[in-house]
C-alpha positions in Angstrom: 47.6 -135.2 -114.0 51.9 -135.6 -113.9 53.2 -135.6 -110.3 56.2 -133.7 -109.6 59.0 -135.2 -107.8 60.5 -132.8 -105.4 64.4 -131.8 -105.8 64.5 -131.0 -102.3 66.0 -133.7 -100.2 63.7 -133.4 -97.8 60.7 -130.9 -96.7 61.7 -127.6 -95.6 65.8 -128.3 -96.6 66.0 -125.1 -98.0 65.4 -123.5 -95.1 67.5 -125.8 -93.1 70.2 -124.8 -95.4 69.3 -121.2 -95.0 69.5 -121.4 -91.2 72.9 -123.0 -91.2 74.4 -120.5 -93.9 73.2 -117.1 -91.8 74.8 -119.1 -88.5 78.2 -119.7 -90.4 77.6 -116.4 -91.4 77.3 -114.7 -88.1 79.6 -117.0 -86.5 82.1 -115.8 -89.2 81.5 -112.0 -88.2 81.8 -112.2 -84.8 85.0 -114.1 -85.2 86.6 -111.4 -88.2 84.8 -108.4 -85.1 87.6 -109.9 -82.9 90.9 -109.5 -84.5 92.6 -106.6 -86.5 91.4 -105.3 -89.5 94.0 -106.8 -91.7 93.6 -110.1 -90.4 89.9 -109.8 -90.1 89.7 -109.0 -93.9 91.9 -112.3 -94.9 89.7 -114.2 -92.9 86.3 -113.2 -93.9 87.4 -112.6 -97.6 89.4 -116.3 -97.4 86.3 -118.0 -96.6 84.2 -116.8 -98.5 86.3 -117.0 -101.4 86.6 -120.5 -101.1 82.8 -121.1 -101.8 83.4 -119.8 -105.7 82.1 -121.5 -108.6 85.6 -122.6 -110.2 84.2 -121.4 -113.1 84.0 -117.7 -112.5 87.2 -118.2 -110.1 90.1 -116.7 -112.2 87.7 -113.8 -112.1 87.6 -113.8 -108.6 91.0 -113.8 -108.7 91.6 -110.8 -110.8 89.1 -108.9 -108.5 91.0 -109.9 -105.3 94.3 -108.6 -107.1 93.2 -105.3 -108.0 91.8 -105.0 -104.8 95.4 -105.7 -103.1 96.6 -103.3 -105.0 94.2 -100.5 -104.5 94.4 -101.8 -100.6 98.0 -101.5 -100.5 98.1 -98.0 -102.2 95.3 -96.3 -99.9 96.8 -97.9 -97.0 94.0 -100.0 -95.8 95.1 -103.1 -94.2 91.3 -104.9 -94.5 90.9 -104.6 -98.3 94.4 -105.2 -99.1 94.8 -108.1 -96.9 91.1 -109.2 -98.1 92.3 -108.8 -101.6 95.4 -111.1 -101.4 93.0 -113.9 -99.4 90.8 -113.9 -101.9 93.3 -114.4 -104.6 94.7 -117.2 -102.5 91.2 -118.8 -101.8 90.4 -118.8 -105.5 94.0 -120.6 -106.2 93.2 -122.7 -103.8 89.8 -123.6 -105.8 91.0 -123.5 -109.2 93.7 -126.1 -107.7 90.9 -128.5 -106.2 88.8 -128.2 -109.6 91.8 -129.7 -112.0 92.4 -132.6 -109.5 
């Protein structure tokens, strides 16, 4: 019978990885809760947007445009703010990926 090598580095890093993901992620909300909701919508989307694949960034970008826009026009500071983050985020990583 063929033995498997594991991928995981070690036993249970998955879950260690999950635990430290939902803790950035909470840490992140309460943080974003805090401020006003144009900032708090270029923070959270900024972040997050810098944990992209580079490949599917420019798409990101696109997205985070449009949504700028549609922020802008509705008047609502957390998705337009959020939008022009994210485009910045995924400049960011499209910048780091051709280094």
């Amino acid at each position: 019978m063929e033995t498997r090598s594991r991928k995981e580095p070690f036993s249970g890093a998955y879950y260690v990885g999950l635990a430290i993901t939902l803790a950035l992620l909470l840490l992140m909300i309460v943080i974003a809760s805090a401020l006003p909701p144009g900032p708090a919508g270029a923070f959270f989307t900024f972040v997050l947007g810098l944990t992209v694949n580079p490949k599917y960034a420019p798409w990101f970008a696109l997205v985070g445009a449009f949504g700028a826009v549609l922020g802008f026009a509705a008047n609502e500071p957390m998705v337009a703010w959020g939008g022009v983050a994210l485009v910045v985020a995924e400049l960011i990583v499209l910048y780091w990926n051709r280094r």
